[in-house]
PyMOL Python script that loads the backbone (N, CA, C, O; Angstrom):
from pymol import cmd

cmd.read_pdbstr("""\
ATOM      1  N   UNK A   1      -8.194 -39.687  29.685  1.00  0.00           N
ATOM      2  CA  UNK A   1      -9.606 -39.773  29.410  1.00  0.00           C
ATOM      3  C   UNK A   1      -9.879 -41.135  28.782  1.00  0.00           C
ATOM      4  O   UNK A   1      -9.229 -41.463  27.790  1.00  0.00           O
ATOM      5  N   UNK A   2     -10.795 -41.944  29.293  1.00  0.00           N
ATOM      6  CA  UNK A   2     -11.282 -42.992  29.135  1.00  0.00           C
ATOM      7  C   UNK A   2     -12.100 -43.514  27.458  1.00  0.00           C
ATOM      8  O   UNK A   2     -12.792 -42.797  26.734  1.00  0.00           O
ATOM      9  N   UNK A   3     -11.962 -44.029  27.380  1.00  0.00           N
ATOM     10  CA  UNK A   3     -12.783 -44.368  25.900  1.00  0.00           C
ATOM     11  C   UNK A   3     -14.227 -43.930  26.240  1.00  0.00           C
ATOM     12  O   UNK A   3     -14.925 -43.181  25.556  1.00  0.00           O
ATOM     13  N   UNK A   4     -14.563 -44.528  27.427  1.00  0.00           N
ATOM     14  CA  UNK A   4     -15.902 -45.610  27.720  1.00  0.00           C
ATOM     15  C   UNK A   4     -16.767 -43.968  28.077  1.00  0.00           C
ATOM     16  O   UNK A   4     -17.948 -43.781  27.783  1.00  0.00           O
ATOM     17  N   UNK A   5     -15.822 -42.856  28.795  1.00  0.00           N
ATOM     18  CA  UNK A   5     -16.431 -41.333  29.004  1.00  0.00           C
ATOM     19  C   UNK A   5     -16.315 -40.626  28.042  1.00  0.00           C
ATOM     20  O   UNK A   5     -16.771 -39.529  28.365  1.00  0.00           O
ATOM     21  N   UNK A   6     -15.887 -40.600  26.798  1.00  0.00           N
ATOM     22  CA  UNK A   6     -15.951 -40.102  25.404  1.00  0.00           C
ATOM     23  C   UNK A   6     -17.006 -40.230  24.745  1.00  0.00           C
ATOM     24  O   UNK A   6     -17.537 -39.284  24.163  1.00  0.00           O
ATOM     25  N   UNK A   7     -17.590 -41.776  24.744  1.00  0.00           N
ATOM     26  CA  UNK A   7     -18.183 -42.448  23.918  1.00  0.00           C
ATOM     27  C   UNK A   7     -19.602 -42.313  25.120  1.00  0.00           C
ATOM     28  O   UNK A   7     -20.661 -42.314  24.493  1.00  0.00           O
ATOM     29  N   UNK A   8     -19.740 -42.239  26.142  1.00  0.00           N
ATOM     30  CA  UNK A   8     -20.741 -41.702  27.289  1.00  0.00           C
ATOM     31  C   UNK A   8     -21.109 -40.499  27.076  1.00  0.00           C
ATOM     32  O   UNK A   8     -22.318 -40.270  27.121  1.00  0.00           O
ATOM     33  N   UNK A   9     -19.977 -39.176  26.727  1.00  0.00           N
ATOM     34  CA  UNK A   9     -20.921 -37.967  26.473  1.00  0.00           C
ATOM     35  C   UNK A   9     -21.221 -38.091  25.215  1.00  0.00           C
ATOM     36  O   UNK A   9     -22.437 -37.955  25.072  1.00  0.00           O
ATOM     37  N   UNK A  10     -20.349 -38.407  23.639  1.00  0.00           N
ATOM     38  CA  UNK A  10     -20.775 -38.314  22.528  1.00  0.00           C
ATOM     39  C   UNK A  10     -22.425 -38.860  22.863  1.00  0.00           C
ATOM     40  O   UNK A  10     -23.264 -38.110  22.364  1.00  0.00           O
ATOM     41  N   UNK A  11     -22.886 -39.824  23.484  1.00  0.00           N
ATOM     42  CA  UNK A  11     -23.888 -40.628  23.393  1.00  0.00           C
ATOM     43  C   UNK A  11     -25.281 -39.338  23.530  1.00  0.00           C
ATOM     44  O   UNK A  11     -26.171 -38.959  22.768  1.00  0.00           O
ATOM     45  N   UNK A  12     -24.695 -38.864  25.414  1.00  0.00           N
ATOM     46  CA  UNK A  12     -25.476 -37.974  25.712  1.00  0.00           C
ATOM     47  C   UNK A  12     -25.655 -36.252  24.797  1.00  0.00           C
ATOM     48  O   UNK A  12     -26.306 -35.214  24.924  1.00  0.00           O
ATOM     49  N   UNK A  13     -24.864 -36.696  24.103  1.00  0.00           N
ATOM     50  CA  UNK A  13     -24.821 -35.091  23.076  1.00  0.00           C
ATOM     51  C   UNK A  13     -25.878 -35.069  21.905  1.00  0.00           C
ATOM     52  O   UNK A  13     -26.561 -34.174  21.408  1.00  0.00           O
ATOM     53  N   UNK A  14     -25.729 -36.482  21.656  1.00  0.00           N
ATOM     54  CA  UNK A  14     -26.799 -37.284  20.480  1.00  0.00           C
ATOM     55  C   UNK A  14     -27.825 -37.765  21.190  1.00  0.00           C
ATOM     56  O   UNK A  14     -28.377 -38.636  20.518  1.00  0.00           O
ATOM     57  N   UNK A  15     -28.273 -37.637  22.080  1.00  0.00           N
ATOM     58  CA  UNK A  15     -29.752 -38.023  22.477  1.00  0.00           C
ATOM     59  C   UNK A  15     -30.417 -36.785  22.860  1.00  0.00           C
ATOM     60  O   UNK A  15     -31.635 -36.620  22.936  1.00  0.00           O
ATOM     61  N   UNK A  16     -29.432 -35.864  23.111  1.00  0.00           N
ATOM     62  CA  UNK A  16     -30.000 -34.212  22.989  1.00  0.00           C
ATOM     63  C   UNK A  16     -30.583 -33.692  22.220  1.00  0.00           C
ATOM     64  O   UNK A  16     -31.602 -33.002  22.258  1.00  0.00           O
ATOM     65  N   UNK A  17     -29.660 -34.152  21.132  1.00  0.00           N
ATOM     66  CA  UNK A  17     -30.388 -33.682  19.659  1.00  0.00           C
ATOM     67  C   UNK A  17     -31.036 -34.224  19.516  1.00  0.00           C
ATOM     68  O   UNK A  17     -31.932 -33.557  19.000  1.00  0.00           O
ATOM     69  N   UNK A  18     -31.467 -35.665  19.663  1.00  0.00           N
ATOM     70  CA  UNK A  18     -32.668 -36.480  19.198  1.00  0.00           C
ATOM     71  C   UNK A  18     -33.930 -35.360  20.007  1.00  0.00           C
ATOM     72  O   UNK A  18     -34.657 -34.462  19.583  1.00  0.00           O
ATOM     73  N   UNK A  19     -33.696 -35.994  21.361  1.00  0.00           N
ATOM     74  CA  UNK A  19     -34.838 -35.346  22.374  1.00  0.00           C
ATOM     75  C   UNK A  19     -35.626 -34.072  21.635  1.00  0.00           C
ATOM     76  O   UNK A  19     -36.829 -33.972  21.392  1.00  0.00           O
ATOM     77  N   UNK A  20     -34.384 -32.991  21.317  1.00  0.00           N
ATOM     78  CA  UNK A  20     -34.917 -31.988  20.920  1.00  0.00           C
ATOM     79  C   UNK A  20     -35.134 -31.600  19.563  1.00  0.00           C
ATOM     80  O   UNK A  20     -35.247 -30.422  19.222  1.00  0.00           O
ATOM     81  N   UNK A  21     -35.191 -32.491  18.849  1.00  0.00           N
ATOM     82  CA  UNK A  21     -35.840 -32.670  17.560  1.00  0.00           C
ATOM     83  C   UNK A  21     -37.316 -33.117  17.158  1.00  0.00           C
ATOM     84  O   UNK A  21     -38.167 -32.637  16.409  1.00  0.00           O
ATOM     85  N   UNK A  22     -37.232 -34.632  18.259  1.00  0.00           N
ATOM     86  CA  UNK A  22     -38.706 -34.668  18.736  1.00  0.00           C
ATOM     87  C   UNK A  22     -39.434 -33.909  18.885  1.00  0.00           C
ATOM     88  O   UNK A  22     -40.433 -33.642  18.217  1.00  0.00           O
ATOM     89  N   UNK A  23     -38.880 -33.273  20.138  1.00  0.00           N
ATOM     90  CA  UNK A  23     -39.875 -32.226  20.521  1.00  0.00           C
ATOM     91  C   UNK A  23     -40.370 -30.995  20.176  1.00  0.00           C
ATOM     92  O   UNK A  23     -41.285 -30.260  20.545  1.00  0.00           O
ATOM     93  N   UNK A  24     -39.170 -30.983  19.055  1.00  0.00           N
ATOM     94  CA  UNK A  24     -39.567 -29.361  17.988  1.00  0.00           C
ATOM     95  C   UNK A  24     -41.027 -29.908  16.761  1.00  0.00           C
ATOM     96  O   UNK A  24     -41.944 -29.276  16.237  1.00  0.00           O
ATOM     97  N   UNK A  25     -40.680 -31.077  16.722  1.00  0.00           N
ATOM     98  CA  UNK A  25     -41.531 -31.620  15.920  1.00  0.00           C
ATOM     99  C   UNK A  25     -43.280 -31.554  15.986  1.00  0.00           C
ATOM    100  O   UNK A  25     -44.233 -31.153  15.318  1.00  0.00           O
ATOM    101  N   UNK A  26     -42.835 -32.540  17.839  1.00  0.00           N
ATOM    102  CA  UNK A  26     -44.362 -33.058  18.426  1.00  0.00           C
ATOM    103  C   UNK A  26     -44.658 -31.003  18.905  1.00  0.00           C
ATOM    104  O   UNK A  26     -45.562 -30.797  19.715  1.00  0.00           O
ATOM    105  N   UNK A  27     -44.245 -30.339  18.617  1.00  0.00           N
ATOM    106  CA  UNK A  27     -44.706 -28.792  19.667  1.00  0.00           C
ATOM    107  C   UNK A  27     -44.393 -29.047  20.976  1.00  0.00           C
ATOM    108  O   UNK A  27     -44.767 -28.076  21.634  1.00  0.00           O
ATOM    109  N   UNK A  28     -43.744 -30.120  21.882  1.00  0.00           N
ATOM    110  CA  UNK A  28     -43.372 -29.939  22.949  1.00  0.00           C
ATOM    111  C   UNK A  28     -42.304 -29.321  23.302  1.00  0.00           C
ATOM    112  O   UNK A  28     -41.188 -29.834  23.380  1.00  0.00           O
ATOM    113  N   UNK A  29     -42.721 -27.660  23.642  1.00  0.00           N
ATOM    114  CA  UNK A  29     -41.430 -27.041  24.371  1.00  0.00           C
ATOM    115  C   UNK A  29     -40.673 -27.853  25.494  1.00  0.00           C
ATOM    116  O   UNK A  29     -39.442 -27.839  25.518  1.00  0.00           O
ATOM    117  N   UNK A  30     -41.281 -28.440  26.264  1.00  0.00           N
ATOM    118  CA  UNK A  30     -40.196 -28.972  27.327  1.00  0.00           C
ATOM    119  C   UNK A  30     -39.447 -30.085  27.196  1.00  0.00           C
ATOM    120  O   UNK A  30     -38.513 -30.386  27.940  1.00  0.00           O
ATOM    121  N   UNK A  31     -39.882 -30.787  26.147  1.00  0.00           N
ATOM    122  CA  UNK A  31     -39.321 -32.228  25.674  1.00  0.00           C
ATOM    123  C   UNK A  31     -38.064 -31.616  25.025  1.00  0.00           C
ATOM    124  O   UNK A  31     -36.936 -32.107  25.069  1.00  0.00           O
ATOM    125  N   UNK A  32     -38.557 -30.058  24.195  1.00  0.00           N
ATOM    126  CA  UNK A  32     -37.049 -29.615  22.965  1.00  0.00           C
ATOM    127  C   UNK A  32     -36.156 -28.962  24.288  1.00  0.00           C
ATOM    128  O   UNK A  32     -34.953 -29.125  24.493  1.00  0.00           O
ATOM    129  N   UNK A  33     -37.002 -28.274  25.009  1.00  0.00           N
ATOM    130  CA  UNK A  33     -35.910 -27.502  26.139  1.00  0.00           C
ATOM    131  C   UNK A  33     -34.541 -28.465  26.634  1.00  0.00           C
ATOM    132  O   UNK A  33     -33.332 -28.328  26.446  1.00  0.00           O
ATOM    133  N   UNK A  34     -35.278 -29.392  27.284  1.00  0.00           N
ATOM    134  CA  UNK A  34     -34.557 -30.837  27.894  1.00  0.00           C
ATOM    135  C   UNK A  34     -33.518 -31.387  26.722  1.00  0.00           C
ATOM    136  O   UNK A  34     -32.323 -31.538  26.974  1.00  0.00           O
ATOM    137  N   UNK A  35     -34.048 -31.654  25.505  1.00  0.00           N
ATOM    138  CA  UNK A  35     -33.062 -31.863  24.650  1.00  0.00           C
ATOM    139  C   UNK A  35     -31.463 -30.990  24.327  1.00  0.00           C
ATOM    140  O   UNK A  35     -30.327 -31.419  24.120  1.00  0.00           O
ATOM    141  N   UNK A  36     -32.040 -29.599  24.408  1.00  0.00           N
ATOM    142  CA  UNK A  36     -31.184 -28.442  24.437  1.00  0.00           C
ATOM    143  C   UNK A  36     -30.316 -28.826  25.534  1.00  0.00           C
ATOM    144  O   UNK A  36     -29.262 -29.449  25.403  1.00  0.00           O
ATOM    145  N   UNK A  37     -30.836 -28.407  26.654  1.00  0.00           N
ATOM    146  CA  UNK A  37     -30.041 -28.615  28.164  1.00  0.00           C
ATOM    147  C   UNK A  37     -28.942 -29.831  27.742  1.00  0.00           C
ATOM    148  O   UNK A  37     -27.773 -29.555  27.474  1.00  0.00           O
ATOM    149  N   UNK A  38     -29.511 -31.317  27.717  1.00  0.00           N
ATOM    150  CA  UNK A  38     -28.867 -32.193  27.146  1.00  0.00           C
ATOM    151  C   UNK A  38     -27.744 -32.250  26.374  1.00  0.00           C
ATOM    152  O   UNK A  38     -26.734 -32.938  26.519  1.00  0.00           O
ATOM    153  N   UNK A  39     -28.156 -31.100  25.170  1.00  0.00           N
ATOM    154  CA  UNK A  39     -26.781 -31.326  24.080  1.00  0.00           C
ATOM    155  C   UNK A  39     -25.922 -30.356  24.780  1.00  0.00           C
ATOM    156  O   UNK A  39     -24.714 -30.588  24.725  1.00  0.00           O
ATOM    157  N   UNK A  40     -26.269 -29.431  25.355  1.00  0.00           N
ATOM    158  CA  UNK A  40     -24.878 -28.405  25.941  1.00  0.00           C
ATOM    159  C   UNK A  40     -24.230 -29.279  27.010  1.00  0.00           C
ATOM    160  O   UNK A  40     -23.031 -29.557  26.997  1.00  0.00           O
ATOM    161  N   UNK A  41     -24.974 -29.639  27.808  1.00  0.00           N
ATOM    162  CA  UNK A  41     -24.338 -30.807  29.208  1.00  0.00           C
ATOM    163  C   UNK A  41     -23.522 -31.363  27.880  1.00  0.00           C
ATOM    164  O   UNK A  41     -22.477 -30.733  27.720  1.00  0.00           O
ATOM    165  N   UNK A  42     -23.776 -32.512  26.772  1.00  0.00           N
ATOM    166  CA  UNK A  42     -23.420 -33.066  27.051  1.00  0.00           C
ATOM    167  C   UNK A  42     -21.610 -32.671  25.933  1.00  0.00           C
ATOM    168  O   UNK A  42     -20.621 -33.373  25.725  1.00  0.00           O
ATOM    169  N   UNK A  43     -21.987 -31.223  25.495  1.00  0.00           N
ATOM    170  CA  UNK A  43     -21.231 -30.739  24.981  1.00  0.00           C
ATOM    171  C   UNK A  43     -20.047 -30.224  25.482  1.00  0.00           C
ATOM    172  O   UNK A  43     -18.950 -30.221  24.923  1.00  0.00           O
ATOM    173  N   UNK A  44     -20.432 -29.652  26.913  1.00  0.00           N
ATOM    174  CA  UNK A  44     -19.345 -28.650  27.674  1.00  0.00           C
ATOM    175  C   UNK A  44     -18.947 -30.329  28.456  1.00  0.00           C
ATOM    176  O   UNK A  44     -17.732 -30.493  28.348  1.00  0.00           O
ATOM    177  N   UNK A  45     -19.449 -31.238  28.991  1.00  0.00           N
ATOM    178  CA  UNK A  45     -18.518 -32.197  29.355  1.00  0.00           C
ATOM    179  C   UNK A  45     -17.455 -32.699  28.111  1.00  0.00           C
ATOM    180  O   UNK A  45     -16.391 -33.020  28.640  1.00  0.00           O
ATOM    181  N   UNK A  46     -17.408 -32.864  26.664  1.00  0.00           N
ATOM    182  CA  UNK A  46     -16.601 -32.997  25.326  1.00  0.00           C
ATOM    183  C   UNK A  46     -15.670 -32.177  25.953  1.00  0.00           C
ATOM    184  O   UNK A  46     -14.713 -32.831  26.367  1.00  0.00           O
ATOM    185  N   UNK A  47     -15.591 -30.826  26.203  1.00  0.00           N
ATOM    186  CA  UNK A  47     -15.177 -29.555  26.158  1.00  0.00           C
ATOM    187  C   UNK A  47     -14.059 -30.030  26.992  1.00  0.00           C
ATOM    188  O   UNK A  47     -12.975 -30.402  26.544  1.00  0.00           O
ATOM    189  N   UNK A  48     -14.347 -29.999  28.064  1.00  0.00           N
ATOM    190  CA  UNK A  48     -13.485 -30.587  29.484  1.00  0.00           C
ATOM    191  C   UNK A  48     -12.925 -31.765  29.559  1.00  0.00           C
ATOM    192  O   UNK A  48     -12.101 -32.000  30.443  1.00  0.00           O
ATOM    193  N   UNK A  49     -13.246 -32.586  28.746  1.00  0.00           N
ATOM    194  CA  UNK A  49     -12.029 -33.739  28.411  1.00  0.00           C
ATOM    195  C   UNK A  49     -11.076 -33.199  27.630  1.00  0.00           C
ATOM    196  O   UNK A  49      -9.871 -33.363  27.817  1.00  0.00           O
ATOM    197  N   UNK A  50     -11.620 -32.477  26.648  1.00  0.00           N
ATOM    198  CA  UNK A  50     -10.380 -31.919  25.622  1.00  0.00           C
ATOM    199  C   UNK A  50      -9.127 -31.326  26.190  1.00  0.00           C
ATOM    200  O   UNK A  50      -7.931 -31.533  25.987  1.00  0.00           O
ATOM    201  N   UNK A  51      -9.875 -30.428  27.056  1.00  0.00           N
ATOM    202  CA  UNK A  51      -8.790 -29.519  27.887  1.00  0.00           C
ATOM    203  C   UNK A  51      -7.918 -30.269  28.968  1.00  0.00           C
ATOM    204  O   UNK A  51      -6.715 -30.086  29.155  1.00  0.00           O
ATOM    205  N   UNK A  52      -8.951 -31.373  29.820  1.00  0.00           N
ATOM    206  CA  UNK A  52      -7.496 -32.147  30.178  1.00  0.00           C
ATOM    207  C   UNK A  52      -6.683 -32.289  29.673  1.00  0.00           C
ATOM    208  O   UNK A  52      -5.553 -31.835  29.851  1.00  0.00           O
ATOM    209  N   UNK A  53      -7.262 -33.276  28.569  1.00  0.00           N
ATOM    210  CA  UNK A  53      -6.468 -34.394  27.437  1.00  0.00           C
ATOM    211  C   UNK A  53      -5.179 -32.795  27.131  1.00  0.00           C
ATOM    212  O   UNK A  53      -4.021 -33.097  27.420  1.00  0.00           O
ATOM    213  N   UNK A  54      -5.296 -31.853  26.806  1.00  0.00           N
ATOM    214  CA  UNK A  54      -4.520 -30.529  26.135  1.00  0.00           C
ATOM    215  C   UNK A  54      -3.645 -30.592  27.215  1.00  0.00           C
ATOM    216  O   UNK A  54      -2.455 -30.823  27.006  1.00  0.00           O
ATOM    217  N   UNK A  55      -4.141 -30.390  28.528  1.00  0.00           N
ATOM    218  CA  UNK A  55      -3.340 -30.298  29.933  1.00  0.00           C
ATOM    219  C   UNK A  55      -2.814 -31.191  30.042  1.00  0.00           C
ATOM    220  O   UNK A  55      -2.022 -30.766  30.884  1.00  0.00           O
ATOM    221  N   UNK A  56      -2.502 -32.277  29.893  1.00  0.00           N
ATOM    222  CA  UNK A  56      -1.425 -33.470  30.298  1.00  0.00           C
ATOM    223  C   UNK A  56      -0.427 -33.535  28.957  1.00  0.00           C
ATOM    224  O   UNK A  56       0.797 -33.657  29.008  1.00  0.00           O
ATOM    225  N   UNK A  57      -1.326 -33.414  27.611  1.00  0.00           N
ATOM    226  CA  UNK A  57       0.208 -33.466  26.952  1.00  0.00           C
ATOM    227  C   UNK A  57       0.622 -32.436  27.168  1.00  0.00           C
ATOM    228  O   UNK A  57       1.817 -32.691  27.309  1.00  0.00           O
ATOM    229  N   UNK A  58       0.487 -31.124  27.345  1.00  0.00           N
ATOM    230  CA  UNK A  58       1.350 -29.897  27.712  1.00  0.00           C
ATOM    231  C   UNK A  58       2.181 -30.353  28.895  1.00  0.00           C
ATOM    232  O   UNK A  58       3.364 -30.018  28.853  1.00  0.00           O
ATOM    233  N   UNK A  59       1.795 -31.025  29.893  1.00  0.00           N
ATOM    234  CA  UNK A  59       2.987 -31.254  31.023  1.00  0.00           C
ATOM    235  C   UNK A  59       3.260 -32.212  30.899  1.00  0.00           C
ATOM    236  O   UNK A  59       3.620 -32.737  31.952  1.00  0.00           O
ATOM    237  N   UNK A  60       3.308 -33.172  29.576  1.00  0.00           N
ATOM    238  CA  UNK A  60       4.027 -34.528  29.055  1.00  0.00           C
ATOM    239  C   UNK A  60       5.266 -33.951  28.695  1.00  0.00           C
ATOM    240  O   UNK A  60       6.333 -34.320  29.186  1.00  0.00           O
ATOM    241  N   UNK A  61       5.129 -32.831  27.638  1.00  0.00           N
ATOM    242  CA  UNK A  61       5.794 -31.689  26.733  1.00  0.00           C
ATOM    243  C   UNK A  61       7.376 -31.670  27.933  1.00  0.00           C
ATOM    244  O   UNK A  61       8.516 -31.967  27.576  1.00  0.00           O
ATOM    245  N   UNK A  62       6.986 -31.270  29.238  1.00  0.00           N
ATOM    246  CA  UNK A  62       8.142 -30.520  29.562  1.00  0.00           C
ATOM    247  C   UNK A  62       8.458 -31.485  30.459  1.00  0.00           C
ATOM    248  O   UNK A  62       9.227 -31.087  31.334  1.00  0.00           O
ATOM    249  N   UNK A  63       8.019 -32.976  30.564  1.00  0.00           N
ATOM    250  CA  UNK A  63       8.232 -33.786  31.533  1.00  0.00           C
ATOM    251  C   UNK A  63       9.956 -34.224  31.076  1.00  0.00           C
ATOM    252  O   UNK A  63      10.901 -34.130  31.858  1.00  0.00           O
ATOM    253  N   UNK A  64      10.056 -34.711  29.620  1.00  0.00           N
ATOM    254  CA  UNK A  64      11.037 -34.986  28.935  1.00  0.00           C
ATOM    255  C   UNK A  64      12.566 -34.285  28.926  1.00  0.00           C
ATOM    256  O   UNK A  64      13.432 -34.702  28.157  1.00  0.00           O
TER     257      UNK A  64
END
""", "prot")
cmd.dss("prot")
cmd.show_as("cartoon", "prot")
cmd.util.cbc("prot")
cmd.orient("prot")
């Protein structure tokens, strides 16, 4: 896993929350919805690097 796709979803995880902070603020449901959507996207992509990243040292583990 790449730096540059770590630091790409952290980004998109934090503009989720922004989005949908805004929008809890301004009363725009669809601005906070979109924010929501946003932080889970950009959460469950975190998710799935992890589990690679878990999956290769596990078959680093028994490469040795």
């Amino acid at each position: 896993m790449s730096i540059v796709k770590r630091i790409r979803h952290k980004a998109e995880t934090a503009e989720g929350v922004i989005k949908k902070t805004v929008g809890k603020s301004l009363g725009n449901e669809k601005m906070e919805a979109e924010g929501r959507s946003e932080q889970a996207k950009g959460q469950a992509k975190q998710t799935g690097d992890k589990l690679k990243q878990a999956g290769r040292k596990f078959r680093d583990a028994f490469k040795h």
